[in-house]
C-alpha positions as CSV (number, residue, x, y, z in Angstrom):
1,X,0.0,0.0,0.0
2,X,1.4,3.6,-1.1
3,X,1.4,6.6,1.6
4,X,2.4,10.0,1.0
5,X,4.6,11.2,3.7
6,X,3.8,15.7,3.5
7,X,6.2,17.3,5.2
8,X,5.6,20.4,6.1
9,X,7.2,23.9,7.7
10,X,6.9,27.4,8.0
11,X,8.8,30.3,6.6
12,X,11.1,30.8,9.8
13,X,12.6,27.0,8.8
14,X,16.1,26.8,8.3
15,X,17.7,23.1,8.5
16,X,21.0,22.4,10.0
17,X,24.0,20.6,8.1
18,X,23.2,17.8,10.7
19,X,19.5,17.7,10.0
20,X,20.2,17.4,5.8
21,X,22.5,14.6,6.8
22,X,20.0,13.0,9.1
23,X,17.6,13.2,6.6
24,X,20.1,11.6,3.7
25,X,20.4,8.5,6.5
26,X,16.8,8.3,6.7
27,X,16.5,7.8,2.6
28,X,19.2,5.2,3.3
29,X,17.2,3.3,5.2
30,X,13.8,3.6,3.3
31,X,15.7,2.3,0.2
32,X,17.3,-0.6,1.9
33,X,13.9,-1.4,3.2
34,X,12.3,-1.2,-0.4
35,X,9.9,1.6,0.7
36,X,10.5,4.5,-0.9
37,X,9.4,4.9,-3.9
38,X,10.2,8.8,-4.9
39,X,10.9,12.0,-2.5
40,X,11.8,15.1,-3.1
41,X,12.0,19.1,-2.0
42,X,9.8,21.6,-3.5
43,X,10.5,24.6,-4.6
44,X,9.0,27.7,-2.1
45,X,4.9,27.8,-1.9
46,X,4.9,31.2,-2.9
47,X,6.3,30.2,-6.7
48,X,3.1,27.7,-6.5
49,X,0.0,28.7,-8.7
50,X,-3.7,27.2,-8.0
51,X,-5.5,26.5,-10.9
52,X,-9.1,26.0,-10.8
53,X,-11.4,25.3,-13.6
54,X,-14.9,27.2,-12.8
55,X,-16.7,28.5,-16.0
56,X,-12.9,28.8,-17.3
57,X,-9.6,28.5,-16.1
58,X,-8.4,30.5,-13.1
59,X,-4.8,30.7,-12.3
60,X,-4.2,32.1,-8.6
61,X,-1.0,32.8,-7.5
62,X,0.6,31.5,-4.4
63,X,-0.7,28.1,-2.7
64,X,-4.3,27.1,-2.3
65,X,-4.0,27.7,1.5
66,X,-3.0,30.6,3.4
67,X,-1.7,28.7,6.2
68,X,1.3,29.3,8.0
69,X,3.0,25.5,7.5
70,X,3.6,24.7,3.7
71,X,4.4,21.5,2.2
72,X,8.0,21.7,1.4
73,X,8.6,18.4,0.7
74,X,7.0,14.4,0.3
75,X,7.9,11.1,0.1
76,X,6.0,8.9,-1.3
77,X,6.6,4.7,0.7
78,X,5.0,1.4,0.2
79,X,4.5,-0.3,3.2
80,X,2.4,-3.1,3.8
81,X,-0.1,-1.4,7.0
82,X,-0.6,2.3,7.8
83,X,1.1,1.9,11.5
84,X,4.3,0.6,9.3
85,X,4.2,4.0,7.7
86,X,3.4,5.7,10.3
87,X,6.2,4.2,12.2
88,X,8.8,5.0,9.2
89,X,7.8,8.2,8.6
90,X,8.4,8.6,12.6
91,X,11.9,7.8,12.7
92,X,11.8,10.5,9.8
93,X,14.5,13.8,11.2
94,X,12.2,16.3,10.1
95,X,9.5,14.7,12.8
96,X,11.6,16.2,15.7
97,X,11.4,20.0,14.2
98,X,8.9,20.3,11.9
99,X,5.6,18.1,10.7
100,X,4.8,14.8,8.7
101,X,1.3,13.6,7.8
102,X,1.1,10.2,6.2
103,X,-2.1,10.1,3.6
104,X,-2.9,7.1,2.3
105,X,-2.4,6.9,-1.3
């Protein structure tokens, strides 16, 4: 079963050397477990756009919530139960400073 780990963090974020190399051991460990399938970083939310289609196309600048936590980041596992996900995506660095949620995919 797929999950999406959304990792998430506010504008003040700035990781430490030791957090980026925490994070780097963490892939490590997904891959030699078989569960990650992809991850990545995103770009800032403010170079997002929102695109809904209502009686046209409307292209909104930003991201589609105003909230103060962005995603900056996901994952994406297979894992064989939710609380195996869950329990990955807890040894996960970011977990101790910032947040995860695990969606179901």
């Amino acid at each position: 079963m797929q999950f999406l780990l959304i990792i998430s963090h506010d504008q003040s974020f700035c990781p430490t050397d030791q957090l980026v190399n925490d994070i780097q051991d963490w892939i490590g460990r997904a891959e030699a477990l078989s569960a990650r399938r992809l991850g990545k970083p995103l770009r800032p939310a403010g170079e997002a756009k929102t695109i809904r289609v209502r009686d046209g196309l409307q292209v909104t600048p930003g991201p589609f919530s105003s909230s103060a936590e962005q995603m900056c980041a996901f994952e994406l596992i297979e894992c064989a139960s939710q609380a195996e996900a869950v329990e990955l995506a807890g040894a996960h660095p970011i977990g101790n400073v910032r947040t995860i949620e695990v969606r179901p995919g």
